[in-house]
C-alpha positions as CSV (number, residue, x, y, z in Angstrom):
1,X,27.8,-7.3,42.6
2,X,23.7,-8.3,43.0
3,X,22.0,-8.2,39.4
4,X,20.3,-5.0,40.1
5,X,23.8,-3.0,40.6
6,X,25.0,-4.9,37.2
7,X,22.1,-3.5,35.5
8,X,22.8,0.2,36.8
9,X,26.3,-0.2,36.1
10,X,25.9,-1.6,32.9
11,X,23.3,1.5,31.6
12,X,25.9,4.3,33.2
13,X,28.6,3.0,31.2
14,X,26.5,3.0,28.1
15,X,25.7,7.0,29.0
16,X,29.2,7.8,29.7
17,X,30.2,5.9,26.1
18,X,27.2,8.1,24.5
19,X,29.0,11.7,26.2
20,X,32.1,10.5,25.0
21,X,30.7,9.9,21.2
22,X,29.0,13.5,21.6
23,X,32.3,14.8,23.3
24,X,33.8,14.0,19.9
25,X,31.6,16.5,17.8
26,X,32.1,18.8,20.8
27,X,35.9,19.1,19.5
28,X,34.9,19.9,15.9
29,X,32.6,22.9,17.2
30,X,29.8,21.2,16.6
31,X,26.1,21.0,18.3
32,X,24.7,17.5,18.2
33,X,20.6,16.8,18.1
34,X,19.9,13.2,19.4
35,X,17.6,11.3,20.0
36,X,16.4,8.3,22.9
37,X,13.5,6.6,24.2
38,X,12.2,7.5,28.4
39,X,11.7,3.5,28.5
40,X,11.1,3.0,32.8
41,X,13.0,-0.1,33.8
42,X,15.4,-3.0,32.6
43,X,16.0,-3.7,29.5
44,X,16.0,-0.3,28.1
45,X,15.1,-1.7,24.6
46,X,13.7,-5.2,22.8
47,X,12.4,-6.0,19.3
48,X,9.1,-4.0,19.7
49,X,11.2,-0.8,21.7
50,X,13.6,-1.0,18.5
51,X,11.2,-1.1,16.1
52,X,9.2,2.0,17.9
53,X,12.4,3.9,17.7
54,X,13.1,3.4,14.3
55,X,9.7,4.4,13.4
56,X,10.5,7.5,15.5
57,X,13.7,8.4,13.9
58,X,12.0,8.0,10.5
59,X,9.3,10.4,11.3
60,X,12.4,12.7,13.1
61,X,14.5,12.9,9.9
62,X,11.7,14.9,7.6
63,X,10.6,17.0,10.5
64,X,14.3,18.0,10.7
65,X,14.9,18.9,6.9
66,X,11.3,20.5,7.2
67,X,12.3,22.7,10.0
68,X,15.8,23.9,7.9
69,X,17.6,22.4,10.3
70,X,20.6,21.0,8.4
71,X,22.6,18.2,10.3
72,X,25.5,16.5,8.9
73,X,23.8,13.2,8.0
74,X,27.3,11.3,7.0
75,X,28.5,11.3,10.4
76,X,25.2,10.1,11.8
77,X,25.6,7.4,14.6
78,X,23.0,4.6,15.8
79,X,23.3,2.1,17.7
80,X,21.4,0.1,20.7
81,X,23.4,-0.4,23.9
82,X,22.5,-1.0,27.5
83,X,21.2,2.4,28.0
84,X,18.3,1.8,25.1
85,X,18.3,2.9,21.4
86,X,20.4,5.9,20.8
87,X,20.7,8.3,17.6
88,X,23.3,11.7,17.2
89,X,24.0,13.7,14.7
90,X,26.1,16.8,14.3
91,X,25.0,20.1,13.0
92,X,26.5,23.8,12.9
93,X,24.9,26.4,14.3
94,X,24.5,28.7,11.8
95,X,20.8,28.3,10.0
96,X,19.0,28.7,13.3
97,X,19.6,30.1,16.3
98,X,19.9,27.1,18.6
99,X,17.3,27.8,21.5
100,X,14.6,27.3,18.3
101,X,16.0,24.4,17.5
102,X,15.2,23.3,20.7
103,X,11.6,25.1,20.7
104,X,10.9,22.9,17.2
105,X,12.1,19.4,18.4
106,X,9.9,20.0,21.9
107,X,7.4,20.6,19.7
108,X,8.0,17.2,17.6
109,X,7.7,15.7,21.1
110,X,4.4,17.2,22.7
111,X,2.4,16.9,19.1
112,X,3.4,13.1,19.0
113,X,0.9,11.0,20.4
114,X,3.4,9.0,22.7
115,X,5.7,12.2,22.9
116,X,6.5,11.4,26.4
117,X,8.7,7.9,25.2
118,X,10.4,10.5,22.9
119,X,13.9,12.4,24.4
120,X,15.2,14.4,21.6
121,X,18.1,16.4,23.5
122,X,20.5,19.3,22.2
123,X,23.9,20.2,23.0
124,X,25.8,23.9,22.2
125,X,29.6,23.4,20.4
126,X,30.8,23.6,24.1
127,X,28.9,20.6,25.3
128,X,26.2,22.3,27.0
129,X,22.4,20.8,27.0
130,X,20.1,23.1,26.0
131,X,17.1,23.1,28.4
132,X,13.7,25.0,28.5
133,X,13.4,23.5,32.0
134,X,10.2,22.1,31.2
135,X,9.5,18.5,33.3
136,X,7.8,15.9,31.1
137,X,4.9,15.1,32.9
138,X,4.6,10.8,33.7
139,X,3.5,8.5,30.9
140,X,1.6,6.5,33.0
141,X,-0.7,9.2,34.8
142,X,0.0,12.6,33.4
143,X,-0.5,14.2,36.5
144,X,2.9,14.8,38.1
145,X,6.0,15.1,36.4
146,X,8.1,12.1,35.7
147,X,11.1,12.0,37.4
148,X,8.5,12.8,40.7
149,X,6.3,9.4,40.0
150,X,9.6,7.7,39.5
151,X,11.1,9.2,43.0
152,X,7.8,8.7,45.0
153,X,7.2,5.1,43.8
154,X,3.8,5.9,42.4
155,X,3.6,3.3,40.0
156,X,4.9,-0.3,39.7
157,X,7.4,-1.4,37.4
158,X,4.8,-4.1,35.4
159,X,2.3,-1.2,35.0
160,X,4.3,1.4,33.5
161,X,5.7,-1.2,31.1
162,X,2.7,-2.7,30.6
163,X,1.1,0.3,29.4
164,X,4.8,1.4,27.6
165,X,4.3,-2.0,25.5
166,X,0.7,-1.3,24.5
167,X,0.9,2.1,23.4
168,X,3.7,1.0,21.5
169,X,2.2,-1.9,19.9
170,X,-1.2,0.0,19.0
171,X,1.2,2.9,17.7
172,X,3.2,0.7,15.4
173,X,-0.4,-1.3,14.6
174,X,-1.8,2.0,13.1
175,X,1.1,3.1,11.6
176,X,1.4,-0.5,9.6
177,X,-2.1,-0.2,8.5
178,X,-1.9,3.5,7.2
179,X,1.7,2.1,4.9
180,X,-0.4,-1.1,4.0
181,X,-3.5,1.3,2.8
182,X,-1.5,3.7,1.4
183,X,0.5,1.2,-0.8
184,X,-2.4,-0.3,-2.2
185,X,-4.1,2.7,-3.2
186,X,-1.0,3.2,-5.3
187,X,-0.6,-0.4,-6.3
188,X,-4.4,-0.2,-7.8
189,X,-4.2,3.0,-9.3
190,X,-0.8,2.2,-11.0
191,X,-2.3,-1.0,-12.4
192,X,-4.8,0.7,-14.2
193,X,-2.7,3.2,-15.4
194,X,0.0,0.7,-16.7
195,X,-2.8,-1.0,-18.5
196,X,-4.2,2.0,-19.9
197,X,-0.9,3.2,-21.2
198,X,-0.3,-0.1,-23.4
199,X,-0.7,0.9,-26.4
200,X,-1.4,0.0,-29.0
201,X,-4.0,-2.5,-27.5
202,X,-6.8,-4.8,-29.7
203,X,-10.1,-2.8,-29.7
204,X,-9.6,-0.8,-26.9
205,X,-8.4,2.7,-26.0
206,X,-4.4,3.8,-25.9
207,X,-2.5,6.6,-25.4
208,X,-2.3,6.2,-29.6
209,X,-6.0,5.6,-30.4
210,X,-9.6,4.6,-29.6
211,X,-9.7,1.3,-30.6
212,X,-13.0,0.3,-31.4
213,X,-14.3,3.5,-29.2
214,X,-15.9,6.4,-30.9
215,X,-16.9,7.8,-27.0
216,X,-14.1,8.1,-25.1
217,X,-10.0,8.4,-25.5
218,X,-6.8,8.5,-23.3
219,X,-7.8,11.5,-21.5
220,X,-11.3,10.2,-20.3
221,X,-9.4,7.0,-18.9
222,X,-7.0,9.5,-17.1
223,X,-10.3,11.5,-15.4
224,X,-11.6,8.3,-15.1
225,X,-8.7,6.7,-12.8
226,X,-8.0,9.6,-11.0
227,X,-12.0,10.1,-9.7
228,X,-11.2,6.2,-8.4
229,X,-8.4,6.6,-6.2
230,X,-10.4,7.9,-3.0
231,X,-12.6,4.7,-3.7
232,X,-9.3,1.8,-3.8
233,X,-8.5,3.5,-0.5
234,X,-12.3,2.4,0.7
235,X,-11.9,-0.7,-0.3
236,X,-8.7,-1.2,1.4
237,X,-10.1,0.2,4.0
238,X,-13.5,-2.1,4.3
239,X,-11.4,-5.1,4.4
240,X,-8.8,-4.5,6.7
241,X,-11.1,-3.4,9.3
242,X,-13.7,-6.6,8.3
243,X,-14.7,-9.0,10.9
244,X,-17.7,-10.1,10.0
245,X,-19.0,-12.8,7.4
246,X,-17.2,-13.4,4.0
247,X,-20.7,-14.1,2.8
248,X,-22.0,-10.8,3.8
249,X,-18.9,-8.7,2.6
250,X,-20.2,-7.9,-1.4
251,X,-23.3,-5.8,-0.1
252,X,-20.5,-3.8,2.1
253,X,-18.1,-3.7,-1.1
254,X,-21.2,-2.3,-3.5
255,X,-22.0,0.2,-1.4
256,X,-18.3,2.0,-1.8
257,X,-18.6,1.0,-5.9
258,X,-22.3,2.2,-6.3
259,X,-20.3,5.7,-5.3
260,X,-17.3,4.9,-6.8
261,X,-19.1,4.8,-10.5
262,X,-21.2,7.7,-9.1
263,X,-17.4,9.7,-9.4
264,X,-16.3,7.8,-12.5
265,X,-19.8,8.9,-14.6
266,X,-19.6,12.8,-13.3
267,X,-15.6,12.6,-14.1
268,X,-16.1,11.0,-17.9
269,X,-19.3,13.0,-19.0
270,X,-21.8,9.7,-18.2
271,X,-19.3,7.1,-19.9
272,X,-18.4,3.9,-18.7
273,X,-14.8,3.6,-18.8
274,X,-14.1,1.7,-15.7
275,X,-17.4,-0.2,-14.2
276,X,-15.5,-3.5,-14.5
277,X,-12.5,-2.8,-12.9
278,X,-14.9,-0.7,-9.8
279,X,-16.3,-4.4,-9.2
280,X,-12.9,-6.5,-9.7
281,X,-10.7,-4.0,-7.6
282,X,-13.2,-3.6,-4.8
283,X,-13.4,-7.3,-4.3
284,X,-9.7,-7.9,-5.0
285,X,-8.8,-4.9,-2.6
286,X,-10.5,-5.9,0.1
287,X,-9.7,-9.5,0.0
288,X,-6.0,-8.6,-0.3
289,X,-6.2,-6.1,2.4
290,X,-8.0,-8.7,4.7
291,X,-5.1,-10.9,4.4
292,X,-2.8,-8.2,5.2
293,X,-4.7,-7.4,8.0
294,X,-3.8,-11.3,9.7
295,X,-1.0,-12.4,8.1
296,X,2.8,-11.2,7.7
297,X,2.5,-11.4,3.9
298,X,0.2,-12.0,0.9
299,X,-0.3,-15.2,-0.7
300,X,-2.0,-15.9,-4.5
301,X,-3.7,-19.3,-2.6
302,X,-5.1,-17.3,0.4
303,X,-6.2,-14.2,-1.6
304,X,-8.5,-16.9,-4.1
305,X,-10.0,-18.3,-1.0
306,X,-10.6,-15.0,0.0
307,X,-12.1,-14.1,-3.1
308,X,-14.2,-17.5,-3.9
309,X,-15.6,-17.1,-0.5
310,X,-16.8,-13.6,-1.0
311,X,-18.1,-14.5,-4.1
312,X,-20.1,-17.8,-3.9
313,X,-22.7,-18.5,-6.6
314,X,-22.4,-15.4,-7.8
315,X,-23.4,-16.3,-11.3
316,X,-26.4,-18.5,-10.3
317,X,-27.4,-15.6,-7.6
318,X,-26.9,-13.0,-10.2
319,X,-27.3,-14.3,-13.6
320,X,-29.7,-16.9,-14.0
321,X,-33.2,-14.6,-14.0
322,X,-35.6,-16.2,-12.7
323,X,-38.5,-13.9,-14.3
324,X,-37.2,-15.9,-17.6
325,X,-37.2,-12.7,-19.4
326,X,-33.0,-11.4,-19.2
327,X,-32.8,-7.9,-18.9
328,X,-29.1,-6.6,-18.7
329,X,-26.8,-7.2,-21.2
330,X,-24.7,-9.8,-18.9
331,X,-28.2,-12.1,-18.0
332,X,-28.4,-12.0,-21.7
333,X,-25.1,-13.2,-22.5
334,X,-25.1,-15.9,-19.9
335,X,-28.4,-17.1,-21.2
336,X,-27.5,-17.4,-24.8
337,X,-24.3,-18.9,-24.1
338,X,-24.2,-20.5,-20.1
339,X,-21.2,-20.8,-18.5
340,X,-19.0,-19.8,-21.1
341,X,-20.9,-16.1,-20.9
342,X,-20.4,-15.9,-17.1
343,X,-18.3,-12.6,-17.7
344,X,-16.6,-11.2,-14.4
345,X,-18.5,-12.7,-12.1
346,X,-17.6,-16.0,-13.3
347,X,-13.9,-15.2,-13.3
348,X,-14.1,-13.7,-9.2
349,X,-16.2,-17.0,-8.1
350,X,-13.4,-19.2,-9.2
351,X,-10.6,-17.1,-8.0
352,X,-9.6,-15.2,-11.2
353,X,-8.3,-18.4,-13.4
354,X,-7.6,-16.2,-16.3
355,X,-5.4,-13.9,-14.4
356,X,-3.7,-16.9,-12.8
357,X,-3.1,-19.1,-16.1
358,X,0.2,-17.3,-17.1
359,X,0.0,-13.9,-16.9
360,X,1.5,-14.1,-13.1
361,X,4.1,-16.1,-13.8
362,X,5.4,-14.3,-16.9
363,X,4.7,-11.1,-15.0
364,X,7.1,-12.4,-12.0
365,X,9.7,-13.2,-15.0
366,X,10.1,-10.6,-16.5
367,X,8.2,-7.5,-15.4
368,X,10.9,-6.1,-12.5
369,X,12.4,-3.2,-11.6
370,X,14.7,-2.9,-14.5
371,X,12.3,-3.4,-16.8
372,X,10.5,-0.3,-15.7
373,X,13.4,1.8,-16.9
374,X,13.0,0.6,-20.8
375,X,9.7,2.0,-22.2
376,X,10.0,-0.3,-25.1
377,X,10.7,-3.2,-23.1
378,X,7.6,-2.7,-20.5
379,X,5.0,-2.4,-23.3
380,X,6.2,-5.8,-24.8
381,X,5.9,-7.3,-21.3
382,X,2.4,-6.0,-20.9
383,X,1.2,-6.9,-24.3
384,X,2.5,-10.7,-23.7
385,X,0.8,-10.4,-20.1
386,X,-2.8,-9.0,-22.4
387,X,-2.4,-11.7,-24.9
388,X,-2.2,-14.8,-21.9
389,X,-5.5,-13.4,-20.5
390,X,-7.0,-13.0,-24.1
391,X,-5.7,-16.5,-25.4
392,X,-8.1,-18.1,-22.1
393,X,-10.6,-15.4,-21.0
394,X,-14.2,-15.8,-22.1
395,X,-14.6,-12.0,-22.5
396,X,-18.6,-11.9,-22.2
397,X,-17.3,-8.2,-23.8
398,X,-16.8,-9.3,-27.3
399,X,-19.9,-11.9,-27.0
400,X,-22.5,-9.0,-25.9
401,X,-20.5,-7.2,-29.1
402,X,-20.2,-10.2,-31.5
403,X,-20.8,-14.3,-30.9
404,X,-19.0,-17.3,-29.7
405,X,-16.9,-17.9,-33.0
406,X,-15.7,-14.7,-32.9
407,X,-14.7,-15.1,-29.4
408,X,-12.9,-18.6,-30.2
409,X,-11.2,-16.9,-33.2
410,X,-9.7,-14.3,-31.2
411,X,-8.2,-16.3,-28.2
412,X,-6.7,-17.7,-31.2
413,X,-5.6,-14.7,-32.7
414,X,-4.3,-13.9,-29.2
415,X,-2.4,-16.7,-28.7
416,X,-0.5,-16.8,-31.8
417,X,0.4,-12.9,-30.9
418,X,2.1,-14.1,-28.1
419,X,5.7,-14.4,-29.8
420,X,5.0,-12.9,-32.9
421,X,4.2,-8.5,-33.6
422,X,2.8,-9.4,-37.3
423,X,0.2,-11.5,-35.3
424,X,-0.5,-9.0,-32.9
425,X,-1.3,-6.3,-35.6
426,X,-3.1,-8.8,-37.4
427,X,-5.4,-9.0,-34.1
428,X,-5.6,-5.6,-33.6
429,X,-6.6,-5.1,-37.1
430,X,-9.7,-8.0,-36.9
431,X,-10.7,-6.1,-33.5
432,X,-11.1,-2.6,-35.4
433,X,-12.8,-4.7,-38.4
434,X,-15.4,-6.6,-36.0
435,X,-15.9,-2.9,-33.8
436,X,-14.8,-5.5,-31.1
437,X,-13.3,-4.7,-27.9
438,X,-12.3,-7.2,-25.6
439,X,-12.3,-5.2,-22.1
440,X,-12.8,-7.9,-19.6
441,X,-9.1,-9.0,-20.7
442,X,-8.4,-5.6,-20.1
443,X,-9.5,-5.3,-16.5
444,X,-8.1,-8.8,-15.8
445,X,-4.8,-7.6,-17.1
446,X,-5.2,-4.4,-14.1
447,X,-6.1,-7.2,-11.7
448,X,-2.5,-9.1,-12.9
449,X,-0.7,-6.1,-12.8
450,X,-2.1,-5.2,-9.1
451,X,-1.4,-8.6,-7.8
452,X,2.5,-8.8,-9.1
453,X,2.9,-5.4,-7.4
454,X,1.6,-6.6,-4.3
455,X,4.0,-10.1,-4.4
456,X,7.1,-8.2,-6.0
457,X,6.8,-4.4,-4.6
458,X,7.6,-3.3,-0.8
459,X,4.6,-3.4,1.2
């Protein structure tokens, strides 16, 4: 027997073991719904067919339950033969009549954008097909039917797999970009959330109190958050698509912020609740979704890159006024106190040190999936992860509010919290004393938060 004939024989006996599998329903009384790729040629499936079918049957599954079309999910069967990728499932007919089951599931197919790869077939309790006699029409030119290219010889074999491999790449390339997106708009807006909701917190706002705010509360950071969402999606966005310079990227990242704190001012009533965290998550964002964009995974080394690269002399392109007369409140800072009052931009031009001194790690310790079930146990975790970033961070916050011994005193205060709950109210009492409010720790803790869900959560 030549190779060809092998091949034939080899896919025949994988249709005849399918028909037996469905033959077995068939003696329970039961219809079957499955579902196969129209792959032209040998072999019938490969790593990127497989992964295309999966994809398929998870989009099939919801469209199914949407529909009301109940099938017996237990005695599901999948497998990958010679014949291609195969799925059946039993269902009784008895929710819908079956000729619109068939109507729905041809409409899955002709609304899907490579709905010609896409065989969803139906079968009666007898065994019978069910068939609107319909011809698909040929992947490759659309004009005749299939199974007429394929008997005339319109088109070679490398050209109709050819084109079979791209659309199926550039399917499953879009569909892993809207997942990666759409789990980083919910990584970011959890983060701030999660920070938001540790309470209580030194100086700043809780679900329990103010802190050291007589303008806003819980609520306002809630309005606040959600107005952003729409925005971390942007910035997601921006850098997955980006493919031009790193040092041209901030301009690109400003423009989304500029109308991300548009949002956040008409959502609070005109008050800053989130301005640092615009900045920090549009930079971190994009950066993180850049790397997702060419590698398999993220890394903490190749996100700072990222980041440093992006923000290059920030603090001397920014900060140091060359009129010799400091205007905002952060040239003012850095002038009085240099380095030390570099603020945010200080922390994103050398790749977030403060989040990176031991926040992470204690974050990868203990903050997993079992600590999200103990409420208790997830504040304490996020009040140690606060206190790392306080014990280091050179909060240009409580400097604009206060001096540089305050400052000192309070990393100290923070770091002796660390272990100890008498500390930490001790600290939050010296905050509320001093009207200080140490919210670049705050937004650095978001930033932590964002980053362990990214390296710990499905993405």
């Amino acid at each position: 027997m030549d190779k060809k004939n092998e091949i034939l024989e080899n896919v025949l006996d994988a249709r005849e073991n399918r028909a037996s599998l469905r033959s077995q329903f068939v003696e329970n009384n039961l219809c079957t719904l499955s579902l196969s790729l129209n792959i032209a040629g040998y072999p019938k499936s490969n790593l990127l067919i497989s992964s295309f079918f999966t994809e398929i049957l998870s989009e099939l599954k919801p469209f199914l339950l949407a529909n009301r079309i109940v099938v017996q999910n237990n005695k599901e069967i999948i497998l990958t033969d010679k014949a291609g990728d195969f799925f059946i499932v039993p269902f009784s007919n008895s929710s819908l009549e079956i000729i619109k089951i068939k109507e729905l599931t041809e409409s899955f197919e002709s609304t899907h954008s490579l709905g010609r790869l896409i065989d969803i077939d139906i079968f009666n309790e007898q065994g019978l097909p069910i068939s609107s006699g319909k011809k698909k029409p040929c992947y490759f030119c659309g004009e005749y039917s299939a199974i007429s290219c394929m008997r005339n010889k319109r088109h070679t074999y490398n050209e109709i797999r050819e084109k079979i491999s791209s659309g199926i790449s550039n399917y499953l390339s879009v569909k892993n970009k809207e997942l990666t997106i759409n789990k980083l708009t919910s990584y970011a807006s959890k983060a701030i959330l999660y920070e938001i909701s540790l309470s209580p917190k030194p100086g700043l706002v809780s679900f329990l109190d103010s802190g050291s705010h007589s303008d806003m509360n819980f609520f306002t950071f809630l309005n606040s958050s959600a107005s952003l969402t729409p925005f971390f999606r942007e910035f997601c966005l921006l850098g997955y698509n980006y493919s031009g310079k790193y040092e041209e990227a901030l301009a690109e990242v400003r423009h989304i912020g500029l109308r991300a704190e548009k949002a956040m001012f008409e959502a609070t009533n005109n008050i800053n609740t989130h301005k640092g965290i615009i900045f920090l998550f549009g930079v971190s964002l994009f950066s993180i979704a850049k790397l997702l964009s060419e590698k398999e995974g993220y890394n903490d080394t190749e996100f700072r890159v990222i980041i440093m690269k992006i923000c290059n002399k920030l603090v001397v392109n920014e900060l140091v006024n060359k009129t010799n007369k400091a205007i905002t409140n952060g040239e003012k800072v850095y002038v009085k106190y240099g380095i030390i009052g570099a603020g945010v931009r200080g922390e994103v031009e050398k790749g977030f040190p403060s989040v990176f001194h031991k926040s992470q790690a204690y974050f990868e310790q203990y903050l997993t999936s079992f600590s999200y079930n103990n409420q208790h146990e997830i504040q304490q975790i996020l009040k140690t992860g606060l206190l790392h970033i306080m014990a280091v961070n050179n909060d240009s916050n409580i400097l604009h509010r206060s001096n540089l011994e305050t400052l000192t005193h309070i990393q100290t205060l923070a770091k002796d919290a660390i272990d100890n709950n008498i500390a930490y109210s001790q600290l939050n009492e010296y905050c509320l004393a001093k009207n200080i409010s140490p919210g670049g720790s705050a937004d650095l803790l978001s930033v932590a938060l964002l980053l362990h869900f990214v390296k710990n959560e499905k993405i």
